[in-house]
C-alpha positions as a printed Julia matrix, in Angstrom:
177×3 Matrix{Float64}:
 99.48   76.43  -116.05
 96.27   78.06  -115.63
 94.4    75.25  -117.92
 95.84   72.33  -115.61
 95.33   73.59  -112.16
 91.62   74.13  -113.32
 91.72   70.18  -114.25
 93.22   69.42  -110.88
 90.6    71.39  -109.15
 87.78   69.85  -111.04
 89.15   66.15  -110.86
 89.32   67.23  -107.03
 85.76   67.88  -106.93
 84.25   65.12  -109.07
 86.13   62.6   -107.3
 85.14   63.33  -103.52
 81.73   63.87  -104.09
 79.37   60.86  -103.11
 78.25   58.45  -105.52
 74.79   57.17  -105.03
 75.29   53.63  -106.93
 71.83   51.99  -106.74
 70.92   48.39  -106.96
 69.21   47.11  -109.91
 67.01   45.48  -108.16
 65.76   48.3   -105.85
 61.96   48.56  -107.06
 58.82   47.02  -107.5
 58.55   43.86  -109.58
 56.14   40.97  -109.58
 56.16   37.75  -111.24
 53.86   34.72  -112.48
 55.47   31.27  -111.25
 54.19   28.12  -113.18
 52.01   26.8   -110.47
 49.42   29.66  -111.07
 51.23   32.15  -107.9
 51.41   35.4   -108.19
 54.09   37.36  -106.56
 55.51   40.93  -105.48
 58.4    41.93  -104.71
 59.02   45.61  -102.98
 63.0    45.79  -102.58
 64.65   48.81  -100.58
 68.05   49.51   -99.33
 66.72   48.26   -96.04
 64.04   45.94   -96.42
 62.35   43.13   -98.86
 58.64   43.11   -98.98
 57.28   39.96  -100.72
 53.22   39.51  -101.1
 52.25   35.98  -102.82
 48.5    34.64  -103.5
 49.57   31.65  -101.38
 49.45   33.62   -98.37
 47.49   36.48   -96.42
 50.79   37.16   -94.46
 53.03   40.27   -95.61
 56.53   38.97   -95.89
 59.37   40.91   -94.04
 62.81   40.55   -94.73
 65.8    43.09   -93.7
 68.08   43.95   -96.76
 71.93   45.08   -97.2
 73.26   45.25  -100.53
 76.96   44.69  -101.6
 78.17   45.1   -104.86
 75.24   43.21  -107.1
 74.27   40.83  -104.55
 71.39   41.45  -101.79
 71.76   40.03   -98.5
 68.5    38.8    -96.99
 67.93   38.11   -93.03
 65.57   38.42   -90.53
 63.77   41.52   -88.1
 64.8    40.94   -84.71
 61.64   38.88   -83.79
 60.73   38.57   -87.23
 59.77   36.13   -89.8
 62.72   33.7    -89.79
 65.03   32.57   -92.91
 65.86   28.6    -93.33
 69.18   30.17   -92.61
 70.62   32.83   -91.11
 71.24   34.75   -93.92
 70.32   34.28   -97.87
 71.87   36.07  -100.55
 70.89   36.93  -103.89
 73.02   37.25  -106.71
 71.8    38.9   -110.06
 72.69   36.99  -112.69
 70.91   39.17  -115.33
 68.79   42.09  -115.77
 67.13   44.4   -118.44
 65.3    47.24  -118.5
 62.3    45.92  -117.19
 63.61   42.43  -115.79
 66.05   41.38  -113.19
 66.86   37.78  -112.92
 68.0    36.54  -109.2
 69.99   33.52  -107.81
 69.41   32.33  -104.01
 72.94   31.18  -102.73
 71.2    28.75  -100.25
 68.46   27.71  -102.55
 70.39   27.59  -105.87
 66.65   28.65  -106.95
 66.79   31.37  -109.98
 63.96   33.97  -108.85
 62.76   35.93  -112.65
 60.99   39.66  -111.79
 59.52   41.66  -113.79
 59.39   45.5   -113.23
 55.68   46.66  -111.89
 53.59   49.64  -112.94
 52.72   50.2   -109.48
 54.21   50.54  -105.81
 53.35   51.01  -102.71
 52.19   53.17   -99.81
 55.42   53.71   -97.54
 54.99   51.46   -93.89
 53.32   53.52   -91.75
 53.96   51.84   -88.15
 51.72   54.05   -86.39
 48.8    52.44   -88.13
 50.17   48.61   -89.24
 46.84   47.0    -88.82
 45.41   49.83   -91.95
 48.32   49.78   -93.85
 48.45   45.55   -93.93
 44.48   45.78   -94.44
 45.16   48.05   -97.51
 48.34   46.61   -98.89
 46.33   43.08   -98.93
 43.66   44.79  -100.54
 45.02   46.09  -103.19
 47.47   43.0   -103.79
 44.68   40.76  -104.16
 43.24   43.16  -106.76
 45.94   43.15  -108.85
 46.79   39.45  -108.09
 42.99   38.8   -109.97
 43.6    40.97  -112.94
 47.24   38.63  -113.81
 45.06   35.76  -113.33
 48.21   33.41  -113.68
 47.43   30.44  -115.09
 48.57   26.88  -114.17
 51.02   25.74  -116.61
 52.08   22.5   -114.92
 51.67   19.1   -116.6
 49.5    16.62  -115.26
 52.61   14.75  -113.83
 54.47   18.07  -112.14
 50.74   19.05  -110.42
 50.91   15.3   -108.47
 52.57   15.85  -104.84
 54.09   12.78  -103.82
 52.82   11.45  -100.86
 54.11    9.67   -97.69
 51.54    7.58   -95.67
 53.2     6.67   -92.59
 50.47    4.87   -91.08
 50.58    1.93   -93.11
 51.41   -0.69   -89.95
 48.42   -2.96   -89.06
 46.94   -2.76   -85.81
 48.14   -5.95   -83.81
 46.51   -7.31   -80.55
 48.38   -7.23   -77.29
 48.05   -9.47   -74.88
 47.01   -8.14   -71.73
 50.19  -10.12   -69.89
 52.73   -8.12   -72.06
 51.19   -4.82   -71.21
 51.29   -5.19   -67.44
 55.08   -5.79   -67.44
């Protein structure tokens, strides 16, 4: 009797105590994209922090995970989403890679887990924390070097010239009318 209220009392306490189930995906990661970009990725249980060599901008993006998708969306008057919300679905992960599927998008998004992180947001001082996250992005963004791995035909952009009409002379009678 003894032996079984001691497994009661212990199944008791196992089972009410919190469990702190993380994301996969919480982390730093970083990726090379085929164009020559280089990108990181700082995901939290609140926010998503992107930084990519196409931009000098830091990229802002509130977070709320369920189960093992994350739901992006925007500050209040923040950097705005194409939608109102995106959500990411892992489709698979590793040890030191996470694979990622936009539900708007259908994009697949491939990270690899970073050696680094960063300095926590400190909103007292933005302007030196931006100045210094750049900074040290850009360093490490030089030392990937990600190289170009288009073909000649993906690296054309197709073009739309919309000013392809002739000029045409108007009469001066149709103009006063």
């Amino acid at each position: 009797m003894k032996y079984i209220r001691i497994i009661f009392i212990s199944f008791l306490v196992l089972s009410c105590q919190k469990t702190s189930k993380k994301h996969i995906a919480i982390g730093t990661w970083n990726n090379c994209y085929k164009d020559g970009t280089y990108v990181e990725y700082k995901i939290t249980d609140e926010y998503l922090l992107i930084l990519t060599t196409k931009s000098d901008e830091i990229l802002l993006f509130k977070n709320k995970i369920a189960d093992s998708t994350l739901i992006l969306s925007k500050f209040k008057n923040g950097l705005g989403l194409p939608i109102n919300n995106d959500t990411l679905v892992t489709i698979s992960q590793s040890k030191n890679k996470i694979v990622l599927k936009s539900t708007y998008s259908w994009n697949e998004i491939e990270l690899n887990k970073a050696e680094f992180d960063y300095d926590a947001i400190d909103s007292t001082n933005s302007k030196l924390w931006k100045n210094k996250t750049l900074s040290e992005f850009k360093k490490r963004a030089e030392l990937a070097s990600c190289p170009d791995s288009r073909t000649e035909k993906e690296k054309i952009i197709p073009t739309l010239n919309v000013d392809d009409t002739e000029e045409k002379e108007i009469p001066i009678t149709q103009i006063e009318k």
